[in-house]
C-alpha positions in Angstrom: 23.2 -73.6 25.8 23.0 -70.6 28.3 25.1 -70.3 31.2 26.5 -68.3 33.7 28.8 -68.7 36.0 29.7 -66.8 39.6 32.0 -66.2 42.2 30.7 -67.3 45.7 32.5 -67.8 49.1 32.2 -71.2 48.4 33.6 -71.5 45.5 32.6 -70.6 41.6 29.3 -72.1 40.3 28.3 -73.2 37.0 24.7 -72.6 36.3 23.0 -74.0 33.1 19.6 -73.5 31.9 17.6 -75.5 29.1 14.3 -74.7 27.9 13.7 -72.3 30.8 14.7 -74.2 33.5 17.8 -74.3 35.4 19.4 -77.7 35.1 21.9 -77.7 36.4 24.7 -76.3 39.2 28.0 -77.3 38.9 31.4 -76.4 41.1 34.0 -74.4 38.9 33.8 -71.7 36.5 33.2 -72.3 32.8 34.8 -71.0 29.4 31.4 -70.7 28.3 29.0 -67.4 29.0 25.5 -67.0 27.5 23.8 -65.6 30.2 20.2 -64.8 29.9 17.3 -63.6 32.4 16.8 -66.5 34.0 20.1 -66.9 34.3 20.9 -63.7 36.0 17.5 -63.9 38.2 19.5 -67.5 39.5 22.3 -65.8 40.4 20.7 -63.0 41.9 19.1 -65.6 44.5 22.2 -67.1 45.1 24.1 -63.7 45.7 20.9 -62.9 48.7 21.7 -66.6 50.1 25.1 -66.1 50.3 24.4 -62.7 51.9 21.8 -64.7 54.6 19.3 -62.4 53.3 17.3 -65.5 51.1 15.9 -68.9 52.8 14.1 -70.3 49.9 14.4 -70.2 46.2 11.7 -69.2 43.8 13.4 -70.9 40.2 12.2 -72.6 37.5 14.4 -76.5 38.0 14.3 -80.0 36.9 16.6 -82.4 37.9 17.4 -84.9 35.7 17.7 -88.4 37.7 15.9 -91.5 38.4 12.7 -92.2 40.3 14.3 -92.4 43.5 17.1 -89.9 43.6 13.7 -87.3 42.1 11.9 -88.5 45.6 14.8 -87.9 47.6 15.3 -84.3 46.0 12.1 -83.9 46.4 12.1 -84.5 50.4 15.5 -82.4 50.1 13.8 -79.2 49.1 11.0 -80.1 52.2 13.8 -79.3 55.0 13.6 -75.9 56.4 16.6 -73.6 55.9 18.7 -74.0 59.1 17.6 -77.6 59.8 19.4 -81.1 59.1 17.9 -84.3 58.7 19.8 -87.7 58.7 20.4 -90.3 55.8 18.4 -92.5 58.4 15.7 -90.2 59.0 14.9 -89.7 55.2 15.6 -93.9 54.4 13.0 -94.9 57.1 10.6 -92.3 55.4 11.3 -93.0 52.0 11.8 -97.1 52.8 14.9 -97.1 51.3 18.5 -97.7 52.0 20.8 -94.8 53.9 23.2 -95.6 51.2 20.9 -95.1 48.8 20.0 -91.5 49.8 23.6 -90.8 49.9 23.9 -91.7 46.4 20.9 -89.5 45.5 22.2 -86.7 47.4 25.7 -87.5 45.5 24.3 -87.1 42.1 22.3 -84.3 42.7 22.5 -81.9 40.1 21.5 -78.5 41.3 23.6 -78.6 44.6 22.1 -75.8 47.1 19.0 -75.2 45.1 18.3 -78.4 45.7 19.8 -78.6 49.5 21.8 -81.6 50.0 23.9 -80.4 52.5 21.0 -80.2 55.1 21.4 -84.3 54.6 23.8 -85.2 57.6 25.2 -88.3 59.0 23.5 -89.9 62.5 26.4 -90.0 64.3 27.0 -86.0 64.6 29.2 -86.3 61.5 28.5 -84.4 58.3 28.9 -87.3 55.9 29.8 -86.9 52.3 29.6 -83.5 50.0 29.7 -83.6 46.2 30.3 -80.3 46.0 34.1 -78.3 45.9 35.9 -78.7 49.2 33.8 -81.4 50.3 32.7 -81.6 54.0 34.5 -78.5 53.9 31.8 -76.8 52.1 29.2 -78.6 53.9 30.4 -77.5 56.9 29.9 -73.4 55.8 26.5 -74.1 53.9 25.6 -75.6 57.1 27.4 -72.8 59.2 25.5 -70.2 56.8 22.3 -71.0 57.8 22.7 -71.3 61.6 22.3 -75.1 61.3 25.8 -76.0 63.1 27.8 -73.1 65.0 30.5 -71.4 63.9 32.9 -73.3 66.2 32.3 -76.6 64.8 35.1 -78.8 63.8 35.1 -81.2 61.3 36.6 -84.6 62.3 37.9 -85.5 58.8 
């Protein structure tokens, strides 16, 4: 199975692709290089993000998951770099439970293609991050894109 994985200032990423698709994102670097176009095109994009110089992505993706969580990703991908929406905000759109998209965005298998982090809590808070480091990570994805400022603390 192809992968590649990269150094960020986030952390390392994992990516996998299957049947030319990226499938999948995951935090830590892996024994296992078989890198291949798409591969390298992925990681190219991420590199520009990381830089600020890329807002969107432009990959080949499926993510594996239920109904739901595929109709929450889906409304994931819908937010504007730069922006946050709340749990509530997407759970009164989607009619479903807050908790519920907090799972979705918990099992969320192509973490910043798919951008959960722009999923914040209602209070001001960040809420949960699957990802390596956290909120902590959160926190800089968000800081990244000019969605919170620098000077913001997290209350963890």
């Amino acid at each position: 199975m192809p992968q590649l994985s990269m150094h960020t200032p986030m952390a390392d990423l994992t990516l996998t692709e299957i049947d030319g698709v990226i499938v999948s994102v995951d935090w830590g670097w892996s024994p296992f290089q078989e890198p291949n176009d798409l591969l390298l095109e992925a990681k190219r994009q991420l590199d520009e993000y990381f830089d600020g110089d890329r807002k969107t992505f432009d990959l080949p993706m499926d993510a594996d998951g239920t109904a739901h969580q595929k109709k929450v990703w889906q409304r994931m991908l819908e937010i504007p770099y730069g922006e946050t929406m709340t749990y509530g905000d997407i759970s009164a759109e989607l009619k479903s439970a807050a908790q519920a998209i907090g799972n979705a965005c918990g099992a969320n298998p192509l973490p910043i293609l798919i951008p959960c982090h722009r999923i914040v809590a209602a209070s001001g808070k960040l809420g949960g991050y699957s990802g390596d480091g956290g909120p902590i990570t959160k926190r800089a994805l968000l800081v990244l894109e000019g969605a919170l400022p620098v000077s913001y603390e997290l209350d963890l």
